[in-house]
Backbone as JSON Lines, residues from 0, in Angstrom:
{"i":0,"aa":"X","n":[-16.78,45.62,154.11],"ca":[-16.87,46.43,152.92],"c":[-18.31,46.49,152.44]}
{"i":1,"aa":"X","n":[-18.71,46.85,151.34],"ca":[-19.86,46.74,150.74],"c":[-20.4,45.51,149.83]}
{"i":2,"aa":"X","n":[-21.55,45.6,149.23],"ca":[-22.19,44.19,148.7],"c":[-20.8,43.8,147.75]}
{"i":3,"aa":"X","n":[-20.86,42.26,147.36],"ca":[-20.32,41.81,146.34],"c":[-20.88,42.33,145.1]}
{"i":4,"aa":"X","n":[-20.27,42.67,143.99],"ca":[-20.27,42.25,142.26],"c":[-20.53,41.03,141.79]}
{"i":5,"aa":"X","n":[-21.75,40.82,141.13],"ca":[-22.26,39.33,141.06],"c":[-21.13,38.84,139.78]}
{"i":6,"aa":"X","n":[-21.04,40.08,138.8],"ca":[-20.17,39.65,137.49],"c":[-18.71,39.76,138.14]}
{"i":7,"aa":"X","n":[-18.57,39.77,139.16],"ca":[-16.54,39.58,139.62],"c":[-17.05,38.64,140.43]}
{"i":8,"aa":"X","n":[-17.67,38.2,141.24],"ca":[-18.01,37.21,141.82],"c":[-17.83,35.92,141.11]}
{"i":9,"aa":"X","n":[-18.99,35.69,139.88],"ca":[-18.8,34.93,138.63],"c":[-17.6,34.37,138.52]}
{"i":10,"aa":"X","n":[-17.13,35.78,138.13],"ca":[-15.66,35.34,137.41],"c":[-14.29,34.63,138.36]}
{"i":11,"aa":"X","n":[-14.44,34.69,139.29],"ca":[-14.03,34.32,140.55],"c":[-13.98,32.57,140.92]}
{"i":12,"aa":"X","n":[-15.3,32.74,141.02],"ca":[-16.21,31.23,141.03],"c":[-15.67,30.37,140.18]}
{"i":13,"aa":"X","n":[-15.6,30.66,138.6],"ca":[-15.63,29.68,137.15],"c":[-14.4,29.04,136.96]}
{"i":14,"aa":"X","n":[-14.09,27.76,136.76],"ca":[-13.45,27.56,136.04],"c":[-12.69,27.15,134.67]}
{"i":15,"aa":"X","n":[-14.3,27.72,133.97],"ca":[-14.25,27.94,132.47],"c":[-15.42,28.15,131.79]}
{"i":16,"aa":"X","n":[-15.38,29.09,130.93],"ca":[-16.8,29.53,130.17],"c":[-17.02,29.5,128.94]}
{"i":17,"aa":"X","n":[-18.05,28.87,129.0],"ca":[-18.49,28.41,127.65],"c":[-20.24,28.63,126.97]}
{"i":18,"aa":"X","n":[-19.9,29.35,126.21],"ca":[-21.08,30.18,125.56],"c":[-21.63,29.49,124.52]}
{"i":19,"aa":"X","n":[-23.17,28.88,124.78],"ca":[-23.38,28.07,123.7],"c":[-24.65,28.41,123.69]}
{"i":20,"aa":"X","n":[-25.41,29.09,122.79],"ca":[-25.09,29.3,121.67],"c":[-24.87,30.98,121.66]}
{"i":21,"aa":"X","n":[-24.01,30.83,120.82],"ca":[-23.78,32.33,121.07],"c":[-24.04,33.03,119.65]}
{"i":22,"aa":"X","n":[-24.86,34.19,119.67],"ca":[-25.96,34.98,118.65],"c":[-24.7,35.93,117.99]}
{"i":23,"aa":"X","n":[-25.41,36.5,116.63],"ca":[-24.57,37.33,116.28],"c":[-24.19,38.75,117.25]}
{"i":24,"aa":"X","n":[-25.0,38.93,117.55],"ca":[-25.74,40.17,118.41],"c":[-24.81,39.66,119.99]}
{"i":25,"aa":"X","n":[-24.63,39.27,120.46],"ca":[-23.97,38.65,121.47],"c":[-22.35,38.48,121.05]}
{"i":26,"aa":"X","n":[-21.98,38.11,120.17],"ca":[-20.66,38.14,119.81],"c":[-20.25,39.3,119.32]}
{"i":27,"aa":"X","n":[-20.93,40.15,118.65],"ca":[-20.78,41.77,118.38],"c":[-20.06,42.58,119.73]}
{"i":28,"aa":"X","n":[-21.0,42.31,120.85],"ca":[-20.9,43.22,122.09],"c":[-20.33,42.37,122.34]}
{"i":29,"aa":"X","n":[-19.53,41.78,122.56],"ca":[-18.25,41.02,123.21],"c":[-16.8,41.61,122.35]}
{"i":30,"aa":"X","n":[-17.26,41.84,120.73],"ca":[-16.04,42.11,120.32],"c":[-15.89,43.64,120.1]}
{"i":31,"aa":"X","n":[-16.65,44.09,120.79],"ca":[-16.64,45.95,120.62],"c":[-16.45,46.35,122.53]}
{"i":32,"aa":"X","n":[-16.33,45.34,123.72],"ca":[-16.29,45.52,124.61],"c":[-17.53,46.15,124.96]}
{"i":33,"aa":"X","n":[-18.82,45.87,124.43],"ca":[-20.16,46.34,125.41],"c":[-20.6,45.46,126.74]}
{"i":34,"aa":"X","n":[-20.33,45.65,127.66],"ca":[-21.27,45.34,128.84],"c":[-22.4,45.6,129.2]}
{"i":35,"aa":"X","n":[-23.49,45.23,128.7],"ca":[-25.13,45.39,128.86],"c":[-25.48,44.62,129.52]}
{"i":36,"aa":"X","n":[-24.94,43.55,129.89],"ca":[-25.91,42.25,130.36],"c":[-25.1,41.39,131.57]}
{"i":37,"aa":"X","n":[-25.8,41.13,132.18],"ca":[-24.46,40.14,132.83],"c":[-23.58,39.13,132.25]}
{"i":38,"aa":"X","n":[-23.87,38.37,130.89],"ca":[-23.11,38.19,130.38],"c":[-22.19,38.69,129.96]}
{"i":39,"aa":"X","n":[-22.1,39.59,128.98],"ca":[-20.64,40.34,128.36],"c":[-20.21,41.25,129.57]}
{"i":40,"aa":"X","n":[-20.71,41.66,131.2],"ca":[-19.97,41.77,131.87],"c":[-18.95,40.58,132.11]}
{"i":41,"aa":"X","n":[-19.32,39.48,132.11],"ca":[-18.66,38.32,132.84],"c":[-17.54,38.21,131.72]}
{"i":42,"aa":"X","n":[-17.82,37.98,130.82],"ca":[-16.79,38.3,129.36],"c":[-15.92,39.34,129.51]}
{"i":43,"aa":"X","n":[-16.3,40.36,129.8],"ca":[-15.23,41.48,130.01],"c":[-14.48,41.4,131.37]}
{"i":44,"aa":"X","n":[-15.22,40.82,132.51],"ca":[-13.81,40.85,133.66],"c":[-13.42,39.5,133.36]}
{"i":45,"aa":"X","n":[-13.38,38.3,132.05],"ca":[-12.92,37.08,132.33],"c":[-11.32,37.43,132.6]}
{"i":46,"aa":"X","n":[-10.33,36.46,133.32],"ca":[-9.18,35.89,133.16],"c":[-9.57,34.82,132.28]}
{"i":47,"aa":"X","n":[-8.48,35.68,131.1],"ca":[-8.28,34.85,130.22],"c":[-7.34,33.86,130.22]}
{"i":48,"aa":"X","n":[-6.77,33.51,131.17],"ca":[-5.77,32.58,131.58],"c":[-6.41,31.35,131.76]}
{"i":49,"aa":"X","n":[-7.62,30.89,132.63],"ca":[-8.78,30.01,132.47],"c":[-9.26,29.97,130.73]}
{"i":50,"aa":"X","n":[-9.87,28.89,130.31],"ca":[-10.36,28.59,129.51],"c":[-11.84,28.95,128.67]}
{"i":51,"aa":"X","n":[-11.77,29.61,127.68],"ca":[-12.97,30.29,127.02],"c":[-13.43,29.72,125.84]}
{"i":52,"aa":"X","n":[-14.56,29.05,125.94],"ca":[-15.02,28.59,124.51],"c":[-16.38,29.16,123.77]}
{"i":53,"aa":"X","n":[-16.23,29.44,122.68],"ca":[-17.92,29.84,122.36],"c":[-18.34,28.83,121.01]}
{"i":54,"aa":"X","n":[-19.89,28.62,121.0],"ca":[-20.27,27.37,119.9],"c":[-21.36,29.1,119.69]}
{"i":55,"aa":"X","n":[-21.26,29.41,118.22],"ca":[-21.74,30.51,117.55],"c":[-23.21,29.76,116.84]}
{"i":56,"aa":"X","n":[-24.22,30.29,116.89],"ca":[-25.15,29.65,116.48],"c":[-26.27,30.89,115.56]}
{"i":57,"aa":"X","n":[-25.87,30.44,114.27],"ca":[-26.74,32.04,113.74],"c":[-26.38,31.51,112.29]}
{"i":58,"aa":"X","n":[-27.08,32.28,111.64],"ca":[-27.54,31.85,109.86],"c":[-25.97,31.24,109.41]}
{"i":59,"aa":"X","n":[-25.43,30.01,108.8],"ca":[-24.36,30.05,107.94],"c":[-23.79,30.85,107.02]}
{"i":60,"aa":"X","n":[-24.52,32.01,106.34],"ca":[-24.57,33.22,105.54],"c":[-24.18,34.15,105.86]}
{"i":61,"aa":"X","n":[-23.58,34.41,107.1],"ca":[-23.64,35.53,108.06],"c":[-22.11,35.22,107.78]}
């Protein structure tokens, strides 16, 4: 076939992801489904059946 998908590859590989620290700006495009980055690709093909954690790190005010 053709090359692998590094972000289905990823997701393939993991057996759990954990986002630390994770920005406002980063949790935005995760919760509006943007894929810009290889991260929130990897976020968007996760199986969510495996384990997902995020430690949010951004003003307490927010």
């Amino acid at each position: 076939m053709g090359d692998s998908v590094l972000h289905i590859e990823l997701r393939c590989w993991a057996d759990i992801m954990v986002i630390a620290s994770l920005s406002a700006n980063t949790l935005s495009k995760i919760a509006k489904g943007l894929c810009d980055n290889l991260l929130t690709c990897v976020v968007h093909a996760w199986d969510y059946s495996k384990p997902f954690f995020v430690a949010p790190a951004m003003n307490t005010l927010l």
